[in-house]
VEXDREN-2710 file (C-alpha; in Angstrom, 1 decimal):
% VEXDREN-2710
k/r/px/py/pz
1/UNK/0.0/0.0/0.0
2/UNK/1.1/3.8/-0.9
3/UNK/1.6/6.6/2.1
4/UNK/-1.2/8.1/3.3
5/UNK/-3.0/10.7/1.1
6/UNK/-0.2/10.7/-1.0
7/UNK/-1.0/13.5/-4.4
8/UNK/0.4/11.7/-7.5
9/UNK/-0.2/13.7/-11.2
10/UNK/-2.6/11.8/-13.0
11/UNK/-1.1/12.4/-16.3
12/UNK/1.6/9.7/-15.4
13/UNK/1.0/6.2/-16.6
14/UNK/2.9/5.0/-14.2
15/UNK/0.3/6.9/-11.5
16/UNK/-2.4/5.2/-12.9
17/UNK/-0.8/1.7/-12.6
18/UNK/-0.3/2.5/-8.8
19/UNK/-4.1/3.6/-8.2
20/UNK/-5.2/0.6/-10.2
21/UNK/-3.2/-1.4/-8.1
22/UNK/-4.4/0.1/-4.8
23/UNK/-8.1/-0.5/-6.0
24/UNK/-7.3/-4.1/-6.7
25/UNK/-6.0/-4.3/-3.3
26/UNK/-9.0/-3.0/-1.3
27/UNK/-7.7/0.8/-1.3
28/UNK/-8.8/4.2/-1.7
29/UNK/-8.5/6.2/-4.4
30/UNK/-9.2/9.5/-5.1
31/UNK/-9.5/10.9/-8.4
32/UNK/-11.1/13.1/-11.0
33/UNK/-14.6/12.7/-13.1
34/UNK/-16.0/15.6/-15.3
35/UNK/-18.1/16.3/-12.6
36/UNK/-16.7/16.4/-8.8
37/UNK/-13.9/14.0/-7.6
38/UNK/-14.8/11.0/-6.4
39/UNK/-13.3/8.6/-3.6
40/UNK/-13.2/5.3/-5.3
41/UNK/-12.9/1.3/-4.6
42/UNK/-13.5/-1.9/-6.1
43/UNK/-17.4/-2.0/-6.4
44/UNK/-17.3/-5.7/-5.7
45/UNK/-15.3/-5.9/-2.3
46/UNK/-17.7/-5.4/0.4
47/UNK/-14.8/-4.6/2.6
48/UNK/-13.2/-1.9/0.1
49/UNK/-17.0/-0.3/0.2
50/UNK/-16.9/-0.4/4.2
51/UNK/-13.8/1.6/4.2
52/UNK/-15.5/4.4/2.0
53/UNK/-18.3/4.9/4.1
54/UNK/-15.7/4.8/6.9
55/UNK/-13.5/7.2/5.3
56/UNK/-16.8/9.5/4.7
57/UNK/-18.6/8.9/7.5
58/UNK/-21.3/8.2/5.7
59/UNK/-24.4/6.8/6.8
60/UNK/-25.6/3.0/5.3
61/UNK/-28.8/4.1/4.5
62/UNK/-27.0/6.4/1.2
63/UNK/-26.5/4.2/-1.8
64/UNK/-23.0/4.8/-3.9
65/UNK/-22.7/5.4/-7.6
66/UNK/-20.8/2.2/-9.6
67/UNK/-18.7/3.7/-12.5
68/UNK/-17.7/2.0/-15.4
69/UNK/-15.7/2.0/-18.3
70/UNK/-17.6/0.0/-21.2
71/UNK/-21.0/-1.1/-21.4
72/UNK/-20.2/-4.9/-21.6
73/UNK/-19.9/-4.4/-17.2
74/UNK/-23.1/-4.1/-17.4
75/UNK/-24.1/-7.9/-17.9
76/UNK/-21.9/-8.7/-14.2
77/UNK/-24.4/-5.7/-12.9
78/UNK/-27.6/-4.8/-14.0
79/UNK/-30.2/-7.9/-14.2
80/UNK/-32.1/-6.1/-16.9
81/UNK/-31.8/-3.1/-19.7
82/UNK/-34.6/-2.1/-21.3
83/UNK/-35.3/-0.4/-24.7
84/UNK/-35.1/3.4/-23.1
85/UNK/-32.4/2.3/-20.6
86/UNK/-30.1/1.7/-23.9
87/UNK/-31.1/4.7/-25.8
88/UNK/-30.0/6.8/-22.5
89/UNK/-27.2/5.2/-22.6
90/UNK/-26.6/6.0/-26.5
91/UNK/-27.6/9.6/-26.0
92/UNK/-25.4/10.5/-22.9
93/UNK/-22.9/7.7/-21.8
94/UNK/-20.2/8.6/-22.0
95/UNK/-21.1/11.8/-19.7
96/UNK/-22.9/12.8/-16.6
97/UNK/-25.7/10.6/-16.4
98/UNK/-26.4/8.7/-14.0
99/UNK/-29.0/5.5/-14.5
100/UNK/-31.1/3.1/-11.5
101/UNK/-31.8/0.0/-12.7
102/UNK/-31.9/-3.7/-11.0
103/UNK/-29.0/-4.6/-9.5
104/UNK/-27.3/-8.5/-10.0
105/UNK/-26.9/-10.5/-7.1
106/UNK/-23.3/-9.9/-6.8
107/UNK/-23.7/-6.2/-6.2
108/UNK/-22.8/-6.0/-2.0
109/UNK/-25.7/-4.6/-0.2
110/UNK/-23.8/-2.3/1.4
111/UNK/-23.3/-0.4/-1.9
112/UNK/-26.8/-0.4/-3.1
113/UNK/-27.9/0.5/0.6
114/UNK/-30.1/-2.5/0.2
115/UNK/-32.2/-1.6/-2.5
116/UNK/-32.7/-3.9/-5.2
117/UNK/-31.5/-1.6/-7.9
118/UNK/-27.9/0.0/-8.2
119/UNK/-26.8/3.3/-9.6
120/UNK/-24.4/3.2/-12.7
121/UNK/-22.7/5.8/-14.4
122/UNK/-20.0/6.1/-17.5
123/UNK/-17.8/8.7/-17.1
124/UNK/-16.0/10.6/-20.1
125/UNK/-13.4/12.3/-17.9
126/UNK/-9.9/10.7/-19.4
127/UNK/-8.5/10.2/-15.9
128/UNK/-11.5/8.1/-14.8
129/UNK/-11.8/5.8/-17.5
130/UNK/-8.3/5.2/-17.7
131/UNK/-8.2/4.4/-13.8
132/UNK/-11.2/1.9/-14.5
133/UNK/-9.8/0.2/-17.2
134/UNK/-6.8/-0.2/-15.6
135/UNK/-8.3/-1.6/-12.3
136/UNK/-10.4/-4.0/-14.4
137/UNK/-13.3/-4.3/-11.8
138/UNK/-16.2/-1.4/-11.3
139/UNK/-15.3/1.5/-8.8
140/UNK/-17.7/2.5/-6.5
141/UNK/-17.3/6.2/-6.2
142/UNK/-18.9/8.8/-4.1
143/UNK/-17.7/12.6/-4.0
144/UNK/-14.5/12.8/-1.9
145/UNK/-15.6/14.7/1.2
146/UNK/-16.5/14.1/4.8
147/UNK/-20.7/13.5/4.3
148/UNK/-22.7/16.1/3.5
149/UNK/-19.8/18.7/3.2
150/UNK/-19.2/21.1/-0.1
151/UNK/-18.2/18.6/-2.8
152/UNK/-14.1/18.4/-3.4
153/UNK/-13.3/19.8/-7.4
154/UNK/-9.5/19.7/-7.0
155/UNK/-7.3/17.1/-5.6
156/UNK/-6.1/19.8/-3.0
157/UNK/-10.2/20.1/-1.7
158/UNK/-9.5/16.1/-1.2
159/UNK/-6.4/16.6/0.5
160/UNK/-7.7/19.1/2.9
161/UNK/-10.4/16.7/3.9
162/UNK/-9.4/12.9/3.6
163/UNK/-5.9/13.3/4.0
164/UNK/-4.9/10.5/6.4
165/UNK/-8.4/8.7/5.8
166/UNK/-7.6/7.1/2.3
167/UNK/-4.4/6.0/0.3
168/UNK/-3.8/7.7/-2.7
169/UNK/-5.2/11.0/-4.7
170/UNK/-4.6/11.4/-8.3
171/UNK/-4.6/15.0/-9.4
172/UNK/-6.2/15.5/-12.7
173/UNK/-6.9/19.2/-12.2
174/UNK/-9.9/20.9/-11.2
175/UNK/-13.3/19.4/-12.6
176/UNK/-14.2/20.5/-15.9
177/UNK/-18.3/20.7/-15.4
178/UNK/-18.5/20.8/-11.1
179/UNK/-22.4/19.8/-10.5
180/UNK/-22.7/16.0/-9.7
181/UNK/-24.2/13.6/-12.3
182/UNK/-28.2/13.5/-13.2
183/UNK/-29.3/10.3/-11.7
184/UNK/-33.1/8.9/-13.2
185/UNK/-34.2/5.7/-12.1
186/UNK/-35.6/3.2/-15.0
187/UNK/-36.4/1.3/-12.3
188/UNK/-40.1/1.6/-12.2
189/UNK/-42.9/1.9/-15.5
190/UNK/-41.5/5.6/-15.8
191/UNK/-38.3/7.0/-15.8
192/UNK/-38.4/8.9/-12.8
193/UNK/-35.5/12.4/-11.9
194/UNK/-33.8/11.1/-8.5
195/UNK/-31.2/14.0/-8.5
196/UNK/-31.1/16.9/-10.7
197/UNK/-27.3/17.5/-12.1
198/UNK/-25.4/18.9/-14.6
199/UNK/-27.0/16.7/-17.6
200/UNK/-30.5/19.2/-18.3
201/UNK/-33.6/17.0/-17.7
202/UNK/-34.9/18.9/-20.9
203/UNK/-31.9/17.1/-22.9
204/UNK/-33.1/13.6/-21.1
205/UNK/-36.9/14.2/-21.9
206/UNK/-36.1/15.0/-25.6
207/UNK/-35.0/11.3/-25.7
208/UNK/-37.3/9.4/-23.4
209/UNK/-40.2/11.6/-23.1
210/UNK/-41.9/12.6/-19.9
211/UNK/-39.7/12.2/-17.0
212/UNK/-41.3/12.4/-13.4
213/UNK/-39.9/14.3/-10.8
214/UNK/-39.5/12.9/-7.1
215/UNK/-40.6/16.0/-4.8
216/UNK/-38.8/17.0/-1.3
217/UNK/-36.0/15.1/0.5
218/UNK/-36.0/10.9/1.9
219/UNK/-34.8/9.5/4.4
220/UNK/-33.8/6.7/3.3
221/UNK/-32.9/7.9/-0.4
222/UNK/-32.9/6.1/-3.5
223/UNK/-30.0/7.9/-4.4
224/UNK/-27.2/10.1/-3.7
225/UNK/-27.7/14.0/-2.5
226/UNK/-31.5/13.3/-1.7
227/UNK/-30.7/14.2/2.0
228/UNK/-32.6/17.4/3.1
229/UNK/-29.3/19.0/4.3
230/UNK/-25.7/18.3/2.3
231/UNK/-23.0/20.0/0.0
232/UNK/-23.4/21.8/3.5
233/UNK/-20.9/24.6/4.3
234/UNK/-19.7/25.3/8.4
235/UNK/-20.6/28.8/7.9
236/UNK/-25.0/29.3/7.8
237/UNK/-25.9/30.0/4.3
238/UNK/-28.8/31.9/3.1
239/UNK/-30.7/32.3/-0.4
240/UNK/-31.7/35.8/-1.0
241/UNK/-35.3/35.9/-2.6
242/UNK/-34.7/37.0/-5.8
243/UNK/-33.8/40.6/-7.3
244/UNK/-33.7/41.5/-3.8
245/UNK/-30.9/42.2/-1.9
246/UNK/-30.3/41.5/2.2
247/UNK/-29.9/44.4/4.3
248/UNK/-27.1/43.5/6.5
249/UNK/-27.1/43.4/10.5
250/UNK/-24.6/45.8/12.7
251/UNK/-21.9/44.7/12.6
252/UNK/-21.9/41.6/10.5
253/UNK/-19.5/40.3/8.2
254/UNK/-20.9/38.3/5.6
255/UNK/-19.9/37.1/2.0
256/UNK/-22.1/36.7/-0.8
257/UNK/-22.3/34.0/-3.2
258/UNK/-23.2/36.2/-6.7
259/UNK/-24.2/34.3/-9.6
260/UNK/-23.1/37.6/-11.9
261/UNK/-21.2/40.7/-11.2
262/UNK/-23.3/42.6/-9.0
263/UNK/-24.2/46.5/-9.3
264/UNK/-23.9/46.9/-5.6
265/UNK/-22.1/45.2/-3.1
266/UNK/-24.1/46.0/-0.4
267/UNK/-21.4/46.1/2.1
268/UNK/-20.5/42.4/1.7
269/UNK/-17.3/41.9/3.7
270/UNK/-16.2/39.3/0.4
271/UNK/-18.3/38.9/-3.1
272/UNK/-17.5/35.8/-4.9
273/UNK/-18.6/36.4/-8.8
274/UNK/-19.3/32.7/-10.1
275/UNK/-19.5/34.1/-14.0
276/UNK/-19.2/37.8/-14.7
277/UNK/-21.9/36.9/-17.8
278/UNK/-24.0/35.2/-15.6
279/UNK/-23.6/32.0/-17.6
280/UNK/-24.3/28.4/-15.9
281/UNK/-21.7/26.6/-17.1
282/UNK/-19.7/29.2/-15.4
283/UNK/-21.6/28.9/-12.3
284/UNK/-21.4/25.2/-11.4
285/UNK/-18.0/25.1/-12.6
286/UNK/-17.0/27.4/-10.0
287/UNK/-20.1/26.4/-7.6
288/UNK/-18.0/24.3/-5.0
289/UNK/-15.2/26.3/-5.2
290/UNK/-16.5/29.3/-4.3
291/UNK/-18.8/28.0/-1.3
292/UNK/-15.8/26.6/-0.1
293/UNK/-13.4/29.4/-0.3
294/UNK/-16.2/31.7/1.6
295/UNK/-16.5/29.2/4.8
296/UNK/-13.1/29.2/5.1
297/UNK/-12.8/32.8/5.6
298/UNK/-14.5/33.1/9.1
299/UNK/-17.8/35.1/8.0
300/UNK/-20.4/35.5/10.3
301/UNK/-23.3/34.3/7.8
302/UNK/-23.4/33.5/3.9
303/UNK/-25.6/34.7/1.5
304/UNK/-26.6/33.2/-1.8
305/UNK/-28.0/34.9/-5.3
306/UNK/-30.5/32.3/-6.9
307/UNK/-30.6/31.8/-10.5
308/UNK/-33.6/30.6/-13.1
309/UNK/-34.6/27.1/-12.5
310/UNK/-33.7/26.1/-15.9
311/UNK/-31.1/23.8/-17.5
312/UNK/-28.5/23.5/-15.4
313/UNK/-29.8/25.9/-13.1
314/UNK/-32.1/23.2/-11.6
315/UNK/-29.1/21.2/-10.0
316/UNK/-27.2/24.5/-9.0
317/UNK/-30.7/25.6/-7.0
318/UNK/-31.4/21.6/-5.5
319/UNK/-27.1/22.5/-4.0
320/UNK/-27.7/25.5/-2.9
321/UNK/-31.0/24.6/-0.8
322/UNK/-29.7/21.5/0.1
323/UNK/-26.9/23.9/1.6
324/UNK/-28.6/26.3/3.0
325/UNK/-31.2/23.7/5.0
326/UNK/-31.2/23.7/8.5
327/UNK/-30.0/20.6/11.1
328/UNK/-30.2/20.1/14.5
329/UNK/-27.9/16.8/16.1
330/UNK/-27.4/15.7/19.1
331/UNK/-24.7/17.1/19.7
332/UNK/-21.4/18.5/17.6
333/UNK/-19.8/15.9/15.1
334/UNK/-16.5/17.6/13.6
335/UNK/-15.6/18.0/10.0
336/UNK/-12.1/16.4/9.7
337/UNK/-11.3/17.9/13.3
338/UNK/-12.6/21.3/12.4
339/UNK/-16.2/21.5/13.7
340/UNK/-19.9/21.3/11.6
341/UNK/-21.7/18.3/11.3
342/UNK/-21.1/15.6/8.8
343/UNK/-24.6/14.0/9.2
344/UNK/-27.7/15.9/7.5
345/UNK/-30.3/13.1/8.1
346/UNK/-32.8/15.1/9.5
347/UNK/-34.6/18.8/8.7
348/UNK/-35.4/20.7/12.2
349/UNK/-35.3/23.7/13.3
350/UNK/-32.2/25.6/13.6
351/UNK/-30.3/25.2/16.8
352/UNK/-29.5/28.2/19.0
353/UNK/-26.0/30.0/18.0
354/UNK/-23.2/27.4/19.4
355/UNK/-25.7/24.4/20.0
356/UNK/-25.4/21.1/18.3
357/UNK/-24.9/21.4/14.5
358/UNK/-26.3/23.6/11.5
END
């Protein structure tokens, strides 16, 4: 096994051969799709699986994405594909799409959370399929982050987090789209929107027809990021209604989240401008980034512009709510030694200032 956490460029075959290698052997790798990065192992080593949700701190109950690198894994996966499933896959694989369907036998439980159907995805990001194909088994892969945190898009995001947690990060540069994958189950009699992501359900009806849309949070989800409270930041997070702006309290340092330049900063102690133009693409590029770089700079309180719940704007909203919902716990359950909650189960109301988590 490698050193702890160790960064390797993924541009180097010989990197590749090493993270291969340390998914064969049960390992942890981290390492770049199109979309966030993800914190891989072999798919079909139930104790490889254990060690990501260990590493995550993720509860059971949240089923993992399997990626892979060639349709022909699907026949050691999925126990059936029907007529739509394979003109999805035509359409969008490979890409940001994420399908449900029934799950073989020989897909652990622990991966599918139990369900009878598991989550697969294609990704086109070089790094990824090159790290597949090299393992030669499927890699279970959610994003590399503590649960429910602000999804990593660099391999230095990882290392801040997971650092002594897994074995090996491959650095393939920051993430080219940044929202997570679409996932639509074709589990049931219609193809049904599990997660809003950076593939436009527009783009997946234009294919398949009607696609219906699973309202509010579970809790116990079909899928990933259907939690009522994740991509959570330590600092509170607000969404400003919209064409209004928030009149600051005395005294209060705040940063806001703009999804264009603004025409007044209000007063803002730090404005983070996600695309001058106001283009999407722009926005969930820089999307985790940006919500990241804020909550590290102390602020009292975040605010958030919203954007038209369109295109890609759907999956950059569902993030930003999911953010910006309130948790109550127990009691405190640090971030990687840092504080915040890593848990996001349940939607209460917000604690008092300093009790249990937000």
């Amino acid at each position: 096994m490698v050193s702890t956490g160790r960064i390797v460029p993924a541009a180097d075959e010989e990197s590749i051969r090493l993270a291969a290698e340390v998914i064969r052997s049960g390992g942890l790798v981290a390492f770049p799709t199109e979309t966030v990065y993800g914190l891989g192992c072999d798919a079909l080593n139930p104790e490889a699986v254990a060690r990501v949700f260990e590493a995550k701190q993720r509860p059971s109950f949240d089923p993992l994405i399997v990626h892979i690198e060639r349709r022909a894994s699907l026949d050691h996966l999925v126990a059936a594909i029907g007529f739509d499933d394979h003109r999805l896959m035509d359409a969008f694989w490979p890409g940001p799409l994420t399908l449900v369907l029934p799950k073989r036998e020989r897909v652990p439980d622990l991966v599918t959370a139990g369900l009878s159907t598991v989550a697969i995805r294609m990704p086109v990001h070089p790094v990824a399929r090159a790290l597949i194909r090299e393992a030669g088994v499927p890699i279970a892969a959610p994003s590399a982050n503590p649960f429910g945190y602000v999804s990593p898009t660099t391999a230095e995001h990882v290392r801040e987090m997971l650092d002594d947690r897994i074995d090996l990060i491959l650095d393939g540069g920051p993430c080219p789209i940044g929202v997570e994958s679409t996932i639509i189950s074709m589990a049931g009699a219609q193809p049904e929107l599990l997660r809003p992501g950076s593939l436009p359900l527009a783009d997946i009806e234009a294919v398949v027809g009607p696609v219906a849309r699973r309202g509010g949070s579970d809790q116990r989800p079909p899928a990933p990021g259907r939690l009522a409270r994740h991509y959570a930041t330590r600092t509170p997070l607000t969404i400003l209604p919209a064409g209004r702006a928030r009149l600051l309290g005395p005294g209060e340092r705040a940063g806001l989240l703009a999804m264009s330049s603004p025409v007044d900063l209000g007063g803002y102690a730090v404005v983070e401008v996600l695309s001058p133009s106001g283009n999407l693409r722009e926005v969930a590029r820089g999307l985790f980034a940006a919500l990241r770089k804020l909550d590290g700079l102390g602020l009292d309180h975040l605010y958030a512009e919203p954007c038209d719940e369109q295109g890609l704007g759907l999956a950059i909203m569902d993030r930003l709510r999911r953010c910006a919902a309130p948790i109550q716990c127990e009691g405190e359950t640090p971030l990687n030694g840092k504080g915040g909650c890593r848990h996001g189960e349940q939607t209460v109301e917000a604690p008092a200032p300093g009790a249990g988590c937000r």
